[in-house]
N, C-alpha and C positions, 0 to 999 in steps of 0.2 A: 924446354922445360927441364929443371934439374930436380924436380919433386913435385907432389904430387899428395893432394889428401885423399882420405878412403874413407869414407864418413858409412858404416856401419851403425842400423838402426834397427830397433823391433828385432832384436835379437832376444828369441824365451830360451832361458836357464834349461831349458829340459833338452839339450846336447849333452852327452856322453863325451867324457874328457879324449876320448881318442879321434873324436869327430872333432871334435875345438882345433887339437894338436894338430890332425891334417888337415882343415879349414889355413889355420896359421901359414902352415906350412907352404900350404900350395899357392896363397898368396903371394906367400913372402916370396916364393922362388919364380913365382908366374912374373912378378913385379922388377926380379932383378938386375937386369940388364934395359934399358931404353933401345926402341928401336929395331928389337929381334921379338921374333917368336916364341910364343908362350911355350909352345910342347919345349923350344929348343930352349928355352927357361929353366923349365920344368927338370927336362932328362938333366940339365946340368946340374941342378940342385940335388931332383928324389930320386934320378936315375932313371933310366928307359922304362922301366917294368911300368912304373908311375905314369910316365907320360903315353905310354900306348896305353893304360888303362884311363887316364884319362879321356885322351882321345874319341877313343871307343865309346864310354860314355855320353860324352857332347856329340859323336858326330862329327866332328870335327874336320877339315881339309887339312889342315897343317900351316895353313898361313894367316892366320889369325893373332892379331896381337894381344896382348894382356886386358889394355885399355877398352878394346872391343867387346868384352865377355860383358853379361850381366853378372848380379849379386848372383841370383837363380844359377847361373851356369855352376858357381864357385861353389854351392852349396851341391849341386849334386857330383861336380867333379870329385867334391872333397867324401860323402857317401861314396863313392867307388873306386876310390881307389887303396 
C-alpha cells in the first residue's frame, strides 16, 4: 500500500488550537514511515520526550504500529503529550 485515507468524523469545534496542532501532529508523524513503529515514528518526528509520553499514556509495549491504534488512542495520546 503506498497510501492510505484517514477519514475523520464527528469531530466538535470545541478543541483548543494546541490540541488540534498535536492531534495533527502526532498523526502526521505516527503515519510517517510504512512498516515501523509508531513510538519509533513518533520520537523521529516530536522527539523522545513525546513518544515516552505518549507511550505512557496508551500503555503501550512498543511494537504497535500506526495502523493498529484506534481514533480514541490518537485523541488521548494527542491530550498528553
Amino acid at each position: 500500500v503506498d497510501s492510505a485515507i484517514l477519514k475523520i468524523s464527528n469531530i466538535k469545534n470545541n478543541f483548543n488550537k494546541n490540541f488540534e496542532k498535536n492531534f495533527f501532529a502526532l498523526v502526521k508523524n505516527g503515519f510517517a514511515h510504512k512498516r515501523k513503529f509508531v513510538l519509533k515514528n513518533i520520537e523521529g518526528g516530536l522527539g523522545l520526550e513525546s513518544a515516552q509520553k505518549f507511550k505512557k499514556s496508551l500503555n503501550l509495549k512498543g511494537n504497535e504500529r500506526a495502523e493498529d491504534l484506534a481514533l480514541s488512542d490518537w485523541v488521548s495520546g494527542a491530550e498528553n503529550i
